[in-house]
N, C-alpha and C positions, 0 to 999 in steps of 0.2 A: 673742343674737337675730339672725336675720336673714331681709334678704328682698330679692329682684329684682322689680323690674317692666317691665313692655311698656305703652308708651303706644298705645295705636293707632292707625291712619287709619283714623276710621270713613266709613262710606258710605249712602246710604238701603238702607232696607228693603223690600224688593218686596211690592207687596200681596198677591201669592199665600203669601210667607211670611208675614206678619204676620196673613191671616186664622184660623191656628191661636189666635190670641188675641185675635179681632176683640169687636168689644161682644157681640153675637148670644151669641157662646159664651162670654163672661163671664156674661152673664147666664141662658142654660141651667144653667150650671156651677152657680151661687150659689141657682138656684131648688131642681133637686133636693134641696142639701145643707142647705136650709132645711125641707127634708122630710123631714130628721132625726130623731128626736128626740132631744130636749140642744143641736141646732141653738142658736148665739149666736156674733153677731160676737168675736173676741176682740180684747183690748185694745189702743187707740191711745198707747201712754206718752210721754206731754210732758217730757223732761229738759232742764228751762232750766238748772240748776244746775251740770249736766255743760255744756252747751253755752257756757254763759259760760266756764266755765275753757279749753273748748279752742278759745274765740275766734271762733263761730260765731254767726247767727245763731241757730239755733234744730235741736234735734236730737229727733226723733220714734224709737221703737223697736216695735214689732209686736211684739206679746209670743204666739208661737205654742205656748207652755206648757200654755194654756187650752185647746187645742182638742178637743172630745169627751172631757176627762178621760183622753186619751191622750199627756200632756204633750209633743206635738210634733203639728206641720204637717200628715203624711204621709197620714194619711187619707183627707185633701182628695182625695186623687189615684187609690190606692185604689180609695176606694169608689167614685167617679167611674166608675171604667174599669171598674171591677166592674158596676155596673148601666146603664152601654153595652153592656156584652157580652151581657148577661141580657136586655135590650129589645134586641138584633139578634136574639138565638136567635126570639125570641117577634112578632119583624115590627112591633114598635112603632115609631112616628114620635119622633123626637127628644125632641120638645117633652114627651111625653104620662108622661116617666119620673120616675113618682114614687116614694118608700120604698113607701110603701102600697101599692101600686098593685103594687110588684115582691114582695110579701107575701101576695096574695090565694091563697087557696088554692090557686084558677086557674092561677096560675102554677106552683105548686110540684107539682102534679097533674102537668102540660106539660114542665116542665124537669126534676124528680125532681133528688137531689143529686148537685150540682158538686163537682170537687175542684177551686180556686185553688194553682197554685205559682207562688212567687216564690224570691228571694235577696234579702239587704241586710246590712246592718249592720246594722240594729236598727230604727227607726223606720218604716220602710218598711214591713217585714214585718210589726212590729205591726199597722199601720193593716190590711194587706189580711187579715189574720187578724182583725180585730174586722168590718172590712166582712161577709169570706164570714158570720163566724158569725151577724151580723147579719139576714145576708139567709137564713138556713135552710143555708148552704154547709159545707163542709169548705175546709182549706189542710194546705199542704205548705208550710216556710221552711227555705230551707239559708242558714250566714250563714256567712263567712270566717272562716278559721285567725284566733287572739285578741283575739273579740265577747269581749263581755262577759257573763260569767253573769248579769248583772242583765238585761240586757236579752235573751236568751234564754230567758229563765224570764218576764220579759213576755212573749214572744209566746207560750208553752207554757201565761200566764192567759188566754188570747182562745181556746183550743179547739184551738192548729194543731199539726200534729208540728212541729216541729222542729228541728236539728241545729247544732252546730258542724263546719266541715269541714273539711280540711288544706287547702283551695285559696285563695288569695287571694279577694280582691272577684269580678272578672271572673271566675275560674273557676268560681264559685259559682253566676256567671248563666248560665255555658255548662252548667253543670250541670243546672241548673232547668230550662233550654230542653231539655236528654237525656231527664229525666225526665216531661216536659208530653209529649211525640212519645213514649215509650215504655207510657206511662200513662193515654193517651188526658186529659192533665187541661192544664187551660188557664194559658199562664202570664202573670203580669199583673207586668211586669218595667217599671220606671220609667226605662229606656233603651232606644234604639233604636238598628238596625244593619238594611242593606240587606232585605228580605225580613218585616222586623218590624218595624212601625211604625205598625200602626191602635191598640193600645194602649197603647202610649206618648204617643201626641199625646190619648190620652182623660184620658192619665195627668196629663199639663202642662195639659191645661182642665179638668182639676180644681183644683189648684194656683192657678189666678188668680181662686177663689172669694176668696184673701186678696185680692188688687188690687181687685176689685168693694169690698169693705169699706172698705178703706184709702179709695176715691175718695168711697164716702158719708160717713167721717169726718171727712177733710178738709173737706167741704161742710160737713156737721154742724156744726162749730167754725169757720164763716167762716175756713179756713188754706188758703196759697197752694197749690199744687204744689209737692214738693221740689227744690230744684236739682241733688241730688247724690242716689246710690242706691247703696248699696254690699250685693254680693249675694255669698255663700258659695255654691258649687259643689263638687259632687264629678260627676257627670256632667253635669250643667248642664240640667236640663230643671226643676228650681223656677228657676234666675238665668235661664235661658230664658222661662218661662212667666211670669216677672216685667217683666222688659225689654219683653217681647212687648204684655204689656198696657198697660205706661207709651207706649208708642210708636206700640201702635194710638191711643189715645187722646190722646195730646197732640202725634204727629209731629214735627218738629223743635224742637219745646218738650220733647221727653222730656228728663228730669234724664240728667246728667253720672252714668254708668252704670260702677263697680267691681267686676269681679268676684277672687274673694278664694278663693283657694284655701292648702291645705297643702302644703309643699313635698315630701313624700313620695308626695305624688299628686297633682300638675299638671299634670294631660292640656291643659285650655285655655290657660294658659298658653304651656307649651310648645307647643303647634297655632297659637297668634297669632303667637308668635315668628317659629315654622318654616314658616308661611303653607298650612301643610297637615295633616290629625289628623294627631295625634303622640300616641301610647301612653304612656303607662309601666307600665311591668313590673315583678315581683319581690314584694319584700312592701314595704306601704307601711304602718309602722307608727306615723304620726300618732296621737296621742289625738286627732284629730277623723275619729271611726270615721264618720262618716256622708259625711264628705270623701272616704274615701280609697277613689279611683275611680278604675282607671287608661283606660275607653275612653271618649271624648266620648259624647253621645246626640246622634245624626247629624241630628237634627230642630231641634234644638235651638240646635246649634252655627251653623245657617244662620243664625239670630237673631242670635246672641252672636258672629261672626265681624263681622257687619258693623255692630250697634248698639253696643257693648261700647268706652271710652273708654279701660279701661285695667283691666291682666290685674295679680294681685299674688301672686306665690308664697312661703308664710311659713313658720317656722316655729311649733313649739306655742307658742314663749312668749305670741304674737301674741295665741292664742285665751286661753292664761292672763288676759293684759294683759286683756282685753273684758269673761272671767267676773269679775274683780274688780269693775271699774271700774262692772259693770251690777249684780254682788250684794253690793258696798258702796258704796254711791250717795256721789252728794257730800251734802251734809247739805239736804234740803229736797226731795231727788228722791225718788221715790220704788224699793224695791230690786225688780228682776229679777232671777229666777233664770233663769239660760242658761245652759246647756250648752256643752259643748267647741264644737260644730260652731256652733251657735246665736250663739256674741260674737264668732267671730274678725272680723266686719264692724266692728264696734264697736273692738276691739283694732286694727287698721287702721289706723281714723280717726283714733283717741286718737294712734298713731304719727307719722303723717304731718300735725296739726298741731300736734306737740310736740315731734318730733327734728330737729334743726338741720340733719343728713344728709339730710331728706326735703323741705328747705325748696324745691329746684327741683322735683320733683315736683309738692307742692303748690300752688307757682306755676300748672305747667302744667294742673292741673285746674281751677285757679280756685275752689280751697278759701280762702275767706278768712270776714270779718266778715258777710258778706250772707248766707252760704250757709244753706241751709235741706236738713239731710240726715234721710237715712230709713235706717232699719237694719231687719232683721226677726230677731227673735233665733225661728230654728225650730226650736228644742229646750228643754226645759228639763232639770233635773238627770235624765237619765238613767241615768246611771251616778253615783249619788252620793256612793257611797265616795270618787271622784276629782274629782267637784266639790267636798266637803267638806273634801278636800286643796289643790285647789286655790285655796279661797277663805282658808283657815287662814295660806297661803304669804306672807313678805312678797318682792315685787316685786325682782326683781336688779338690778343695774347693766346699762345698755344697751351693748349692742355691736350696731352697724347698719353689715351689709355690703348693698349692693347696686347692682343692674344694669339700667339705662333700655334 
């Protein structure tokens, strides 16, 4: 196993940044997507059982398995950015963008059928292929050199074309972006770069329809705010759109913020190190296909450059270590399925307050007996032949190399 980390010097967050996840547009975000239908909070999981063993106050996990029967998060984002684009063609005011509303005949008369292209590894492209076909649309999804056939043939059940391509991640998106300008067809890409960036930022206030939930739960169950937040990244615009909203809303009270990336694709890590983006190239062949991202999303990064406590670059065992720990509970939790990309938050934690090697680390987080942490697992078994592997596996002997 192993892993580096970068502690940061964080600094405040400017309000012009932080208004991309201010209340106003959590709660736009959460109204729309409650005009769903199948719309429902998904679950808040209480693991005392796990949290007493790793010496914690109290550990919570977001189980985004449940979301729309599309066992992951992505959606959110998606459809979001999908019916922002539908209500600009059509001159509608913010507020007024319901499903229904983007259903009426009216509209389909007006707009006649879209074509949606995107790229992703898998979850991503799902969601924007069940949105368009939702909404009366068409999609186009190109995914990187070895997706997974399972999750390929998910997004090929939602109505979209399709592909595996020989390009990496990023080339996949430059690709999309070739064929959206050649195609005349719109691309709804969950990063952003210089020139591209009104739907991405539609894409991340979709994304903190989870935060609006998590905040009426916590209320719900008279339970504190968490101290501690540990967020998986692969471009960082969910660990963005998450931070973002801990921060509008609780400002310097926002929880002690981790984000957790694969060592075969740690753009933010290395950009925190290096004090400027920093790429990575090549092929980045993580099992945590929805990680491995080698360009920041430039929107995003503004957030998670200056609120972000501390960067973690791992390897798979890390996400192994989480899917276990989350889908064979301690005896009295209750089990999660989570995926590769979904535990390695989880896997993390478990690490750093149980390996002797991470004890200064944990220090300097102020991981101890008080702590009250939040995990979000945003995947579930997507590819289950290798979760099914990976949960069968017994757990190696630890070797922990790393770097402050």
């Amino acid at each position: 196993m192993a892993i580096q980390s970068f502690i940061n010097q964080k600094t405040s967050i400017p309000a012009d940044v932080l208004s991309l996840t201010g209340p106003e547009v959590l709660a736009r975000a959460r109204h729309f997507h409650s005009t769903i239908p199948g719309y429902q909070p998904t679950p808040l999981v209480f693991l005392d059982h796990l949290a007493r063993r790793l010496g914690i106050s109290s550990l919570l996990v977001k189980d985004e398995s449940h979301r729309f029967g599309l066992n992951a998060f992505k959606s959110l984002g998606g459809s979001f950015a999908i019916a922002r684009t539908l209500a600009k063609k059509l001159g509608w005011p913010e507020d007024e963008v319901t499903f229904d509303a983007l259903m009426s005949p009216e509209v389909k008369e007006k707009l006649g059928t879209l074509t949606f292209v995107t790229a992703t590894d898998g979850n991503h492209g799902r969601g924007v292929a069940w949105a368009a076909s939702l909404l009366g649309h068409k999609s186009v999804v190109y995914m990187p050199k070895g997706s997974s056939l399972e999750r390929l043939e998910n997004i090929r059940a939602q109505g979209a074309y399709a592909e595996i391509t020989d390009q990496n991640y990023d080339g996949a998106v430059r690709l999309a972006d070739q064929m959206a300008k050649q195609n005349g067809w719109i691309l709804v890409q969950d990063t952003a770069w210089p020139g591209y960036e009104e739907i991405p930022a539609w894409i991340m206030q979709g994304y903190t329809t989870i935060a609006q939930e998590i905040f009426g739960q916590l209320k719900e169950n008279n339970l504190q705010m968490p101290t501690h937040l540990f967020l998986q990244a692969g471009v960082g615009s969910f660990a963005g759109a998450m931070l973002g909203s801990f921060a509008a809303r609780l400002g310097e009270e926002c929880p002690v913020t981790c984000i957790v990336e694969p060592d075969k694709a740690d753009c933010l890590y290395r950009s925190a190190r290096s004090g400027t983006i920093t790429p990575v190239t090549g092929d980045m062949d993580s099992m945590m296909a929805g990680l491995c991202c080698g360009e920041p999303c430039t929107i995003s990064w503004e957030i998670i450059r200056r609120g972000a406590a501390a960067f973690f670059s791992c390897s798979d065992d890390y996400s192994a270590r989480g899917m276990r720990l989350l889908g064979r509970p301690e005896p009295g939790d209750p089990p999660i399925v989570s995926g590769e990309s979904g535990a390695v938050g989880a896997g993390i934690l478990a690490a750093l307050m149980e390996d002797k090697a991470l004890s200064d680390i944990r220090h300097s987080l102020g991981l101890d007996a008080h702590s009250r942490v939040l995990c979000i697992s945003t995947e579930g078994d997507t590819d289950q032949a290798n979760y099914q592997t990976i949960l069968s596996c017994i757990q190696r002997p630890q070797t922990v190399h790393f770097a402050v």
